[in-house]
N, CA and C atoms as a LAMMPS dump frame, in Angstrom:
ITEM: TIMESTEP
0
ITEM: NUMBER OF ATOMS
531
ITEM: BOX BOUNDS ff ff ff
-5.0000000000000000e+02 5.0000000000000000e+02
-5.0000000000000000e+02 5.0000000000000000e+02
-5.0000000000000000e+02 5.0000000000000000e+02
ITEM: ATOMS id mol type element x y z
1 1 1 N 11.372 -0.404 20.759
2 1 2 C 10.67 0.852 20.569
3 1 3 C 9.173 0.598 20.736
4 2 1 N 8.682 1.678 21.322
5 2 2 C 7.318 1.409 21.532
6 2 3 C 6.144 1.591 20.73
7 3 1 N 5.113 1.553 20.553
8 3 2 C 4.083 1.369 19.312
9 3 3 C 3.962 2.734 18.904
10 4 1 N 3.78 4.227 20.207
11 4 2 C 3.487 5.236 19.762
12 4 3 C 4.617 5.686 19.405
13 5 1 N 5.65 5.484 19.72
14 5 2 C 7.226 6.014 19.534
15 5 3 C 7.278 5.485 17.991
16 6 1 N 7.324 4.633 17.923
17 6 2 C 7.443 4.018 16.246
18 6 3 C 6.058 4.669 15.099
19 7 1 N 5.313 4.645 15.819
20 7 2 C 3.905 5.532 14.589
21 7 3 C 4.339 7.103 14.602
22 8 1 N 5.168 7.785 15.721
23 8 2 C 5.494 9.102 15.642
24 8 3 C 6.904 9.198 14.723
25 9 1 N 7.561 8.046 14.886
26 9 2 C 8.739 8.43 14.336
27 9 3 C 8.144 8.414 12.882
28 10 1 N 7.506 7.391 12.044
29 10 2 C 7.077 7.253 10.938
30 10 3 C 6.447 8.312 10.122
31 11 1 N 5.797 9.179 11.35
32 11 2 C 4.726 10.304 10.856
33 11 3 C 3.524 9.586 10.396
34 12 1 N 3.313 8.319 10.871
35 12 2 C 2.145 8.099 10.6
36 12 3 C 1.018 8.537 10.074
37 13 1 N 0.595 9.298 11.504
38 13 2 C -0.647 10.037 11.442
39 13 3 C -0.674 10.846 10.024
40 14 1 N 0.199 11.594 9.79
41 14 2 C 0.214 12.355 8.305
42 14 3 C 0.338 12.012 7.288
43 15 1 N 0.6 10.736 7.066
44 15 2 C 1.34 9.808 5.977
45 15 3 C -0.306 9.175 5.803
46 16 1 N -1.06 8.762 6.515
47 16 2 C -2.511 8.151 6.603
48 16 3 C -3.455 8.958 6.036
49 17 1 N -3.463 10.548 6.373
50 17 2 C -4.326 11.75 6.99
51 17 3 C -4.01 11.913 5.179
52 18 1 N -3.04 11.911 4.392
53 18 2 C -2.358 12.224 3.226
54 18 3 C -3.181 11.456 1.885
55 19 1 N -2.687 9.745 2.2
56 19 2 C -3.543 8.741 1.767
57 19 3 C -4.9 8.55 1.858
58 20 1 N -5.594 9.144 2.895
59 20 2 C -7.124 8.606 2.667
60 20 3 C -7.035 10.015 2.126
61 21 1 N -6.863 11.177 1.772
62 21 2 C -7.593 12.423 0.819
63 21 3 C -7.052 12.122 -0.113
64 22 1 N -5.894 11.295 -0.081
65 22 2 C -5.308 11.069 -2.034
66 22 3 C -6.719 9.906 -2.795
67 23 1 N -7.286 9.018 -1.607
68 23 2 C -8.138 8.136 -2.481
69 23 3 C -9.5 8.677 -2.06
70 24 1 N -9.844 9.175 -0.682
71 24 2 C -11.41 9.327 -0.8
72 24 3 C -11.723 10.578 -1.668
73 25 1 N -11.139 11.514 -2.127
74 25 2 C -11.689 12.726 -2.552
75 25 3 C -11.471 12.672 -4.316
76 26 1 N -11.252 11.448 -4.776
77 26 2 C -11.176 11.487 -6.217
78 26 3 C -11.903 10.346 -7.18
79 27 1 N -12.319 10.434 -8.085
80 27 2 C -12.655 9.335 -8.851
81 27 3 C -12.243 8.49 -8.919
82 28 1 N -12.295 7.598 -9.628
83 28 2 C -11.839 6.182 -9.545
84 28 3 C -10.599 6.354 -10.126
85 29 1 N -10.687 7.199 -11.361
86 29 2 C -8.854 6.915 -11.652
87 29 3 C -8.148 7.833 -10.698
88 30 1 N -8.546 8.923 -9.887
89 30 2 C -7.716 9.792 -9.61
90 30 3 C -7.063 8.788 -8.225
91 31 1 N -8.129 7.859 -7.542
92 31 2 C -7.915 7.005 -6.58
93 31 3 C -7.329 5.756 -6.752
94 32 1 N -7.038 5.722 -8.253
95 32 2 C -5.92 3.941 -8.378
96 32 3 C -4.618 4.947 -8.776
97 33 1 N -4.926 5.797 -9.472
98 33 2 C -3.511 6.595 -9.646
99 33 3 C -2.789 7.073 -8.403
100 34 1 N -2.838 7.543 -7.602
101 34 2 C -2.637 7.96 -6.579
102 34 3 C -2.079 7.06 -5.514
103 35 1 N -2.927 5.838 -5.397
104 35 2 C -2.947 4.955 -4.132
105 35 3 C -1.721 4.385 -4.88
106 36 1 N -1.5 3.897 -6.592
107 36 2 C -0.449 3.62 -6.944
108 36 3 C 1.041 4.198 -6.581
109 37 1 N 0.787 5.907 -6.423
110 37 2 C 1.889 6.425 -5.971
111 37 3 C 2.07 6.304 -4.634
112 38 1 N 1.456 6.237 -4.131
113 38 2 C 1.843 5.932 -2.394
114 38 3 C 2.657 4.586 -2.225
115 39 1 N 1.563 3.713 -2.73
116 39 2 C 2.674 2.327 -2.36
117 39 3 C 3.816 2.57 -3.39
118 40 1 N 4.158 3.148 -4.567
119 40 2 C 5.316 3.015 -5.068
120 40 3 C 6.429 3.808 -4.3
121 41 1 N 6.068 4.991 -3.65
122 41 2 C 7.147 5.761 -3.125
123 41 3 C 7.425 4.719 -1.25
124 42 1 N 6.598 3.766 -0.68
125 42 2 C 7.373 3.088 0.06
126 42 3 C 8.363 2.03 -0.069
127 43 1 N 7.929 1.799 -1.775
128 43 2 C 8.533 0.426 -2.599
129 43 3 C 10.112 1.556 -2.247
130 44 1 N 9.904 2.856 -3.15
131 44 2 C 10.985 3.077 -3.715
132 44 3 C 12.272 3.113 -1.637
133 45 1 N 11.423 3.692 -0.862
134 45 2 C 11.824 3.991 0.273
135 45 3 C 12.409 2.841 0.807
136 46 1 N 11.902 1.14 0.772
137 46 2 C 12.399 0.168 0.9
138 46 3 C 13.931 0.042 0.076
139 47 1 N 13.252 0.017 -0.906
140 47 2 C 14.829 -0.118 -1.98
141 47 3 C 16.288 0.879 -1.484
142 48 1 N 15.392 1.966 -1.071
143 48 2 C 17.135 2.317 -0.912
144 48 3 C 17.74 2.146 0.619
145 49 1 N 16.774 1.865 1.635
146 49 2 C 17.074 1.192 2.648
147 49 3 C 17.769 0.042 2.212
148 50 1 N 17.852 -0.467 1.778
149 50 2 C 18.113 -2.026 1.435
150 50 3 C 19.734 -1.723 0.738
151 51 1 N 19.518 -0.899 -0.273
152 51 2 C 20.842 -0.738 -0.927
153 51 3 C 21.934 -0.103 -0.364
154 52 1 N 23.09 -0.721 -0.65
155 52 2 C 24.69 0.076 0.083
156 52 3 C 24.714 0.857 -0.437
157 53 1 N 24.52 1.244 -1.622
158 53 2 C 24.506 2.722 -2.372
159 53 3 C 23.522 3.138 -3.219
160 54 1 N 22.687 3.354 -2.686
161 54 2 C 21.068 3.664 -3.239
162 54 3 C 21.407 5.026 -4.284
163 55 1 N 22.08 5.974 -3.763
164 55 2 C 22.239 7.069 -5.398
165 55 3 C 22.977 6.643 -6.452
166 56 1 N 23.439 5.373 -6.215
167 56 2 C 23.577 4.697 -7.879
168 56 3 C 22.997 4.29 -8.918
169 57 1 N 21.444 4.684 -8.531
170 57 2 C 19.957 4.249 -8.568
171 57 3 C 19.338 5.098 -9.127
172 58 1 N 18.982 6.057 -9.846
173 58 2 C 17.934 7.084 -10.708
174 58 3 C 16.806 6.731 -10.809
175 59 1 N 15.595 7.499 -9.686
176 59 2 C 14.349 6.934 -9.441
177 59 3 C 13.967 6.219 -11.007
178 60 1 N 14.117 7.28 -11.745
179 60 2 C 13.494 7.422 -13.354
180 60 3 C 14.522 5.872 -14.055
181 61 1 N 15.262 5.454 -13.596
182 61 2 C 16.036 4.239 -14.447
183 61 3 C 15.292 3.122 -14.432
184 62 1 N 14.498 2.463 -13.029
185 62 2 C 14.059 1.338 -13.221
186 62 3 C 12.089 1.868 -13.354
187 63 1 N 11.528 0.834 -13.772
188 63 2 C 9.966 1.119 -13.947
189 63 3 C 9.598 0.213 -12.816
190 64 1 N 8.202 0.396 -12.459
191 64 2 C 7.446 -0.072 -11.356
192 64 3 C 7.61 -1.606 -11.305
193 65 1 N 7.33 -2.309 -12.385
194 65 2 C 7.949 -3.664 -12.371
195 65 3 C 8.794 -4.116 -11.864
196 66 1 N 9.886 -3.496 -12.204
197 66 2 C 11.512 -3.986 -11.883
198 66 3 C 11.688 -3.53 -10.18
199 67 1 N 11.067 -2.283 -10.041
200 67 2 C 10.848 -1.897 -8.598
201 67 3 C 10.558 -3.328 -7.449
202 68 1 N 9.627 -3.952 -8.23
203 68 2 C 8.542 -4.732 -7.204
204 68 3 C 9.797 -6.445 -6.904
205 69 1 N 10.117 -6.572 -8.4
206 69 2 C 11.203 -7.303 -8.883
207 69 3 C 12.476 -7.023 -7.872
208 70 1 N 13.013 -6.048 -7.955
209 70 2 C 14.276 -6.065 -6.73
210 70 3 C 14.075 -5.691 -5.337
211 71 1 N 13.058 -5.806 -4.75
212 71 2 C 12.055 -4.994 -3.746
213 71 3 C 12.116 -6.261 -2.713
214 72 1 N 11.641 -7.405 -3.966
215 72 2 C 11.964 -8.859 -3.027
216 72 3 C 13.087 -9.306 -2.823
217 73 1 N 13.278 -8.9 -4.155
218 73 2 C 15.365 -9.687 -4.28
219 73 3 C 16.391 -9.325 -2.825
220 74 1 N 15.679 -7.72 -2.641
221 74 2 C 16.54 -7.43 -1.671
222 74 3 C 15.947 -7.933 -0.292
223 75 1 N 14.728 -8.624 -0.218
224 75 2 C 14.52 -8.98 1.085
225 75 3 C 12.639 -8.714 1.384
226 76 1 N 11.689 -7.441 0.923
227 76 2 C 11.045 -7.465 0.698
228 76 3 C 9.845 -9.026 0.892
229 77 1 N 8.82 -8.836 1.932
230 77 2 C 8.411 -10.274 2.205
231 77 3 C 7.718 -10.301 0.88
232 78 1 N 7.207 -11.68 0.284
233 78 2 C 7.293 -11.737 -1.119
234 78 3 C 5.666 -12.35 -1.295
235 79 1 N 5.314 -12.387 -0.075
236 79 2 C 3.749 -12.34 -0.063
237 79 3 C 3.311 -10.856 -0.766
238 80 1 N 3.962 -10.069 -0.431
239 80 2 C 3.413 -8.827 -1.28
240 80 3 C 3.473 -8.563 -2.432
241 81 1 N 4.279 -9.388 -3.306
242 81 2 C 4.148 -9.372 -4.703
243 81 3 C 3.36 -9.546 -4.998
244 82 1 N 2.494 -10.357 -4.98
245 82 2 C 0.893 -10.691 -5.893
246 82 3 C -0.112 -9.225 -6.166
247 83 1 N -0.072 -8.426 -4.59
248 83 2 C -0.447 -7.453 -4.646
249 83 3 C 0.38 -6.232 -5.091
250 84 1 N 1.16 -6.453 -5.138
251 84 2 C 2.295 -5.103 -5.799
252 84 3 C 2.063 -5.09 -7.521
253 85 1 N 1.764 -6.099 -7.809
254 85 2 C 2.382 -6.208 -9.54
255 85 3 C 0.178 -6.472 -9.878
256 86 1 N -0.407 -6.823 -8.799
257 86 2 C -2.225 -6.122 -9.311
258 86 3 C -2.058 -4.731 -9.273
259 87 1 N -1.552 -4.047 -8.039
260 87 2 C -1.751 -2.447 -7.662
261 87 3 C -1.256 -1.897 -9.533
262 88 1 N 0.174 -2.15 -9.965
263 88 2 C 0.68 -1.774 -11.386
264 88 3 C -0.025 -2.312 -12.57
265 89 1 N -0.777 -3.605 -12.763
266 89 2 C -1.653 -3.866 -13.555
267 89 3 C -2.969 -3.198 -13.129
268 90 1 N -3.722 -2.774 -12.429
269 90 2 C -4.796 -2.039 -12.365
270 90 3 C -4.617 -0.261 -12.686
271 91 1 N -3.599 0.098 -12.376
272 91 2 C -2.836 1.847 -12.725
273 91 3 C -3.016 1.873 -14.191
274 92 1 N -2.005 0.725 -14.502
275 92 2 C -2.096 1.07 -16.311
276 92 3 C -3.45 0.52 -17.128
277 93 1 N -4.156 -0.026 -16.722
278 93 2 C -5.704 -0.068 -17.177
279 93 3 C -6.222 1.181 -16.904
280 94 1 N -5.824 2.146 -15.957
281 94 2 C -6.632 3.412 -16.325
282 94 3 C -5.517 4.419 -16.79
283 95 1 N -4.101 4.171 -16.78
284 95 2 C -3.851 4.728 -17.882
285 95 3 C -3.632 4.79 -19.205
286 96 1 N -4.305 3.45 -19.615
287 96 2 C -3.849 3.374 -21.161
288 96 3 C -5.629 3.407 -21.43
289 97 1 N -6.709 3.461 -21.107
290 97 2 C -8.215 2.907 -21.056
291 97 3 C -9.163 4.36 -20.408
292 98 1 N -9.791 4.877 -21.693
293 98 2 C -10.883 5.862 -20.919
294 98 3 C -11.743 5.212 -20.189
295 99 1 N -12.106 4.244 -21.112
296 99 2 C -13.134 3.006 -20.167
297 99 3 C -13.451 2.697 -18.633
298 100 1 N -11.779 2.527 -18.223
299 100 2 C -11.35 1.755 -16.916
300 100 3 C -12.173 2.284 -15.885
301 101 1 N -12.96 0.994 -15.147
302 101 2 C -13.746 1.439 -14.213
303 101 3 C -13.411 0.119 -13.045
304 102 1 N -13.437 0.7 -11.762
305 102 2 C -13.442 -0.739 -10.729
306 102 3 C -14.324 -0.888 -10.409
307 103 1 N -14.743 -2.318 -10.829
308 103 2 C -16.176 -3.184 -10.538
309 103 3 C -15.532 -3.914 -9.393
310 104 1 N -16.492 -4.99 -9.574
311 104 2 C -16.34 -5.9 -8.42
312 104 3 C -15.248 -6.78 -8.832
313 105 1 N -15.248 -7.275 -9.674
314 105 2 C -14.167 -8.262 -10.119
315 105 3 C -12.633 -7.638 -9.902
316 106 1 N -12.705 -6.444 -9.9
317 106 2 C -11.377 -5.744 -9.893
318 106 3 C -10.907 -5.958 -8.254
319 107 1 N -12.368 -5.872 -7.417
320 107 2 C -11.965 -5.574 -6.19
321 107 3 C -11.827 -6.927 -5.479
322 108 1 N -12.429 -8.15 -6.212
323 108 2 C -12.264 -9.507 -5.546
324 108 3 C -10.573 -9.852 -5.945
325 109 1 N -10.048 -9.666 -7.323
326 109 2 C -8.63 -9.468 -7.769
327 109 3 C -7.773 -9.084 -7.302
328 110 1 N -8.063 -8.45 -6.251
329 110 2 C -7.37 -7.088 -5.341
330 110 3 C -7.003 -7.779 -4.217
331 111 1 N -8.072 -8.464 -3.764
332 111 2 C -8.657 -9.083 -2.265
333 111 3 C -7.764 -10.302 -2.342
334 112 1 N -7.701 -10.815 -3.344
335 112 2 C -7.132 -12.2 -3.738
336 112 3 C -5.668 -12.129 -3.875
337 113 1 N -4.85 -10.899 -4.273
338 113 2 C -3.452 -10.693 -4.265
339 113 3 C -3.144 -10.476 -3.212
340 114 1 N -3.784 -10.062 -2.206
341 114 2 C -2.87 -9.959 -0.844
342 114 3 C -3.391 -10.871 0.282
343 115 1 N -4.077 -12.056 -0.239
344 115 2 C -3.918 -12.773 0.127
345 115 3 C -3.818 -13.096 1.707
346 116 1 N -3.085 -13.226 2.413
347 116 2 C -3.021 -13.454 4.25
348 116 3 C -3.112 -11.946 4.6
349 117 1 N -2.616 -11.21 3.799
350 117 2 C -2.601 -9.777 4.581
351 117 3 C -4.009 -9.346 4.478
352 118 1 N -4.959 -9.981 3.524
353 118 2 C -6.734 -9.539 3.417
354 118 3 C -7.535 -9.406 5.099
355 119 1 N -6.943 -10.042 5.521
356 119 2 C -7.112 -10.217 7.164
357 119 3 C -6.852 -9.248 8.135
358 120 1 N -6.115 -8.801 7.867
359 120 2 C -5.634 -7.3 8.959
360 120 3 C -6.359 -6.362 7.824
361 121 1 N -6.809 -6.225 6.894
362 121 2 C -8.276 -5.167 6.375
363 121 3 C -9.066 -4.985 6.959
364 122 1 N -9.66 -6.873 7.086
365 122 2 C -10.546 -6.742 7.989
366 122 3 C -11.031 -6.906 9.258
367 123 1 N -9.493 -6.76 9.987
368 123 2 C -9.613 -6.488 11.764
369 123 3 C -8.979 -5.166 11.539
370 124 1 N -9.044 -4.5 10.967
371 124 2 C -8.341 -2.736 11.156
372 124 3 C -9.57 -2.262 10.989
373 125 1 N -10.713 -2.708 9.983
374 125 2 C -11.636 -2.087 9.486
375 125 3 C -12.664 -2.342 10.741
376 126 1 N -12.269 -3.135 11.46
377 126 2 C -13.723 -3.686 12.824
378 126 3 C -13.397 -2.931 13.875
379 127 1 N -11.566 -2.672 13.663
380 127 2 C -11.631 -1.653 15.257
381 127 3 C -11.236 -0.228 14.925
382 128 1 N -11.485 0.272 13.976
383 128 2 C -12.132 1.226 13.479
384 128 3 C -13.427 1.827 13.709
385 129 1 N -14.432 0.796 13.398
386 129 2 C -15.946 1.157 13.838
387 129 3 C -16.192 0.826 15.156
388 130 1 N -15.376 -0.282 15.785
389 130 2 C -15.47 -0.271 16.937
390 130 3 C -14.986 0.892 17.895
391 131 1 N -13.936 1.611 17.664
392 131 2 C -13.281 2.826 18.071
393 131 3 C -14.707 4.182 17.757
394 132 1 N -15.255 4.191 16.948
395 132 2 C -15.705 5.224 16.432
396 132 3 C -16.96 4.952 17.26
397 133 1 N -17.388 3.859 17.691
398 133 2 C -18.705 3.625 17.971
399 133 3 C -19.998 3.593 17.02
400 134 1 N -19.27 2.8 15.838
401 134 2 C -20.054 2.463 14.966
402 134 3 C -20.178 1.256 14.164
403 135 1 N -19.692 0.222 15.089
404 135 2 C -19.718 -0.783 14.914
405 135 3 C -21.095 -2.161 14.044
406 136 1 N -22.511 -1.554 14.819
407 136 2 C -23.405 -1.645 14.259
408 136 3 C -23.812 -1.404 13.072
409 137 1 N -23.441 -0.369 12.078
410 137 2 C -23.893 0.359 11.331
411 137 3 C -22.517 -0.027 9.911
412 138 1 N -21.475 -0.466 10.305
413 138 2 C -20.834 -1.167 9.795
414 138 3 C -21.511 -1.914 8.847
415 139 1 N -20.158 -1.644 7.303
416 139 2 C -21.031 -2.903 5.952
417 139 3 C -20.047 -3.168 6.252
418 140 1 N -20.56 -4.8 5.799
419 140 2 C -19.42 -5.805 5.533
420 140 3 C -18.558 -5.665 4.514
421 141 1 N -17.06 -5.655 4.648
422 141 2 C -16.22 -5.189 3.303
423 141 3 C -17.247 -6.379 2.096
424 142 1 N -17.424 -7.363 2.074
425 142 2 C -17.865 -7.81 0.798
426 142 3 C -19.001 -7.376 0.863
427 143 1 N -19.663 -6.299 0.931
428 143 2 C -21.312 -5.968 0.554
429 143 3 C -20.723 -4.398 0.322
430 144 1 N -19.647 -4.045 0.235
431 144 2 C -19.27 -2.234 0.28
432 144 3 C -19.125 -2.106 -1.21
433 145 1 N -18.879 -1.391 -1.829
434 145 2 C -19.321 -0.77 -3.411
435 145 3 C -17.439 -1.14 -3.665
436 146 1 N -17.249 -1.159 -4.866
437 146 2 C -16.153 -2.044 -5.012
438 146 3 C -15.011 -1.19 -5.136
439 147 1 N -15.37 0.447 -5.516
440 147 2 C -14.111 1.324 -5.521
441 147 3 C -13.742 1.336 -3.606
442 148 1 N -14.621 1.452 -2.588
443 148 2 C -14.783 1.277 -1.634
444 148 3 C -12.955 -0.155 -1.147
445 149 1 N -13.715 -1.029 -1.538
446 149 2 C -13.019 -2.573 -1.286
447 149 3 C -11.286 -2.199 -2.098
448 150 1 N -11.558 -1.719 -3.042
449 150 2 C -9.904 -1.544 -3.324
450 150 3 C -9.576 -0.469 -2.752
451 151 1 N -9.845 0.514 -1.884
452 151 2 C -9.262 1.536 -1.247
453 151 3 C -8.925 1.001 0.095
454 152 1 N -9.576 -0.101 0.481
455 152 2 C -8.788 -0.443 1.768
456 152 3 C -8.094 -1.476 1.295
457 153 1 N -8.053 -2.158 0.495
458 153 2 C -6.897 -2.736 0.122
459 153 3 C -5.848 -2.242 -0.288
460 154 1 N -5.895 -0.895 -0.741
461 154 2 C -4.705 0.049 -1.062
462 154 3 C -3.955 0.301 0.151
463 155 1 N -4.966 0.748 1.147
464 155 2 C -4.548 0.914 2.4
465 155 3 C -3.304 -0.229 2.991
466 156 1 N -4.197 -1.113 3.112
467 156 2 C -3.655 -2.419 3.387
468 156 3 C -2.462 -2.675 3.55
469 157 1 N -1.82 -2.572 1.546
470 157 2 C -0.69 -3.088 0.644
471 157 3 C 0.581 -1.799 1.349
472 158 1 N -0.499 -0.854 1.545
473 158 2 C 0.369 0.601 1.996
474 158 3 C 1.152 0.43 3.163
475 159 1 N -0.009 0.269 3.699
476 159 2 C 0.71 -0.192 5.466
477 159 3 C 1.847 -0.956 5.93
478 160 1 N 1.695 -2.22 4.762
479 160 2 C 2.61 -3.198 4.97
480 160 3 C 3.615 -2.962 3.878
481 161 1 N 3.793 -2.167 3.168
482 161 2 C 4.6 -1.61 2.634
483 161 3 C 6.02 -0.554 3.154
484 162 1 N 5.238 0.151 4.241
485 162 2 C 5.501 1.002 5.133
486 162 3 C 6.386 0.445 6.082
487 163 1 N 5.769 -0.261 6.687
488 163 2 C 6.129 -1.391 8.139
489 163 3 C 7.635 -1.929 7.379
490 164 1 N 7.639 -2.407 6.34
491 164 2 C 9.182 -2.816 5.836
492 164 3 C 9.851 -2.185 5.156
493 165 1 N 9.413 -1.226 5.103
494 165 2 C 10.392 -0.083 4.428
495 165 3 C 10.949 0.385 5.95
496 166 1 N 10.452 0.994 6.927
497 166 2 C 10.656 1.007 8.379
498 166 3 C 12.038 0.486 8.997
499 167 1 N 11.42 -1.045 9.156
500 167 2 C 12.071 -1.784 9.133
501 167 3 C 13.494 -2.244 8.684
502 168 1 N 13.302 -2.236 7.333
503 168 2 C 14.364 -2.012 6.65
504 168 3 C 15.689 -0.785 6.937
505 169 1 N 14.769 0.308 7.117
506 169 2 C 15.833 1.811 7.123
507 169 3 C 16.549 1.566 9.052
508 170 1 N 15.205 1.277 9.828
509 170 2 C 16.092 0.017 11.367
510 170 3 C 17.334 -0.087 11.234
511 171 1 N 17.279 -1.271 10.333
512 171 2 C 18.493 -2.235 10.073
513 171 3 C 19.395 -1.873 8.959
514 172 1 N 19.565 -0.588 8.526
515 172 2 C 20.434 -0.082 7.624
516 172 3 C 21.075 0.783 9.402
517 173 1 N 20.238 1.911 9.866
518 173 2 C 21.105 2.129 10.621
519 173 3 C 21.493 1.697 11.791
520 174 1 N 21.328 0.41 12.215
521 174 2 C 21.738 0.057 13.263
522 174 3 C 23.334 -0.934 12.614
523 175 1 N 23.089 -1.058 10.905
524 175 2 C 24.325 -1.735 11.019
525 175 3 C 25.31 -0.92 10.134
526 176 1 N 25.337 0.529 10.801
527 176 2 C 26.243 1.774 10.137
528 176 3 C 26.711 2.261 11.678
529 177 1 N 28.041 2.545 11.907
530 177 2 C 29.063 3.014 12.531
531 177 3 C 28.396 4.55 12.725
């Protein structure tokens, strides 16, 4: 399948267009809450790709943990855990915390859980400005304000979240009659 054939089948474009107004147009909690629900509903979209009988499953039975927990079990590349189980430890700091604010430390924490995938941030983020013709004028993700740095890392975790949930639903129906 071909690159635009596969971003159309996905709905990409709307699924993206969806995510950047769920995080650029809100505060900081409205933008970890949110970006939390996005990657959880591809977690959940993986999982039932994966499962022979996924309505044996009650979204509401397992919690985000256990999500991330059988997410790999079932196959899930497991580089994404580090960042799956920060994305759920940073959510419940602003929901249990009036306080909760993302500094920098939150966003180097962020940067640091996803680990090899930190890299396609920052070649998506170069041909981006390169596409836009604003390449020059470009900040460097480590000099960008730190709610900034975890929104493309949300992105990021999203994408590749996406891509194997995809993937996954592939190979559910190619190995159904």
């Amino acid at each position: 399948m071909r690159d635009e054939n596969t971003a159309a089948h996905l709905n990409v474009e709307a699924k993206v267009e969806a995510l950047s107004g769920a995080l650029l147009g809100d505060d900081e909690l409205g933008a970890v809450v949110r970006g939390h629900i996005y990657i959880e509903n591809e977690l959940i979209a993986f999982i039932k790709a994966r499962l022979p009988k996924p309505e044996a499953i009650k979204d509401r039975d397992i919690d985000y943990n256990m999500r991330v927990k059988l997410a790999v079990a079932l196959g899930l590349d497991p580089s994404f855990e580090p960042a799956l189980n920060f994305v759920g430890s940073l959510r419940n700091q602003f929901a249990h915390s009036l306080e909760a604010r993302i500094g920098k430390q939150e966003a180097v924490n962020f940067e640091k859980a996803l680990g090899a995938h930190r890299a396609i941030t920052s070649a998506a983020y170069r041909q981006v400005h390169i596409h836009l013709g604003t390449e020059a004028a470009a900040i460097p993700t480590k000099q960008q304000e730190p709610k900034d740095r975890i929104i493309l890392c949300f992105v990021t975790l999203w994408a590749g979240i996406l891509i194997e949930a995809h993937a996954a639903a592939l190979a559910r129906s190619e190995d159904q009659p």
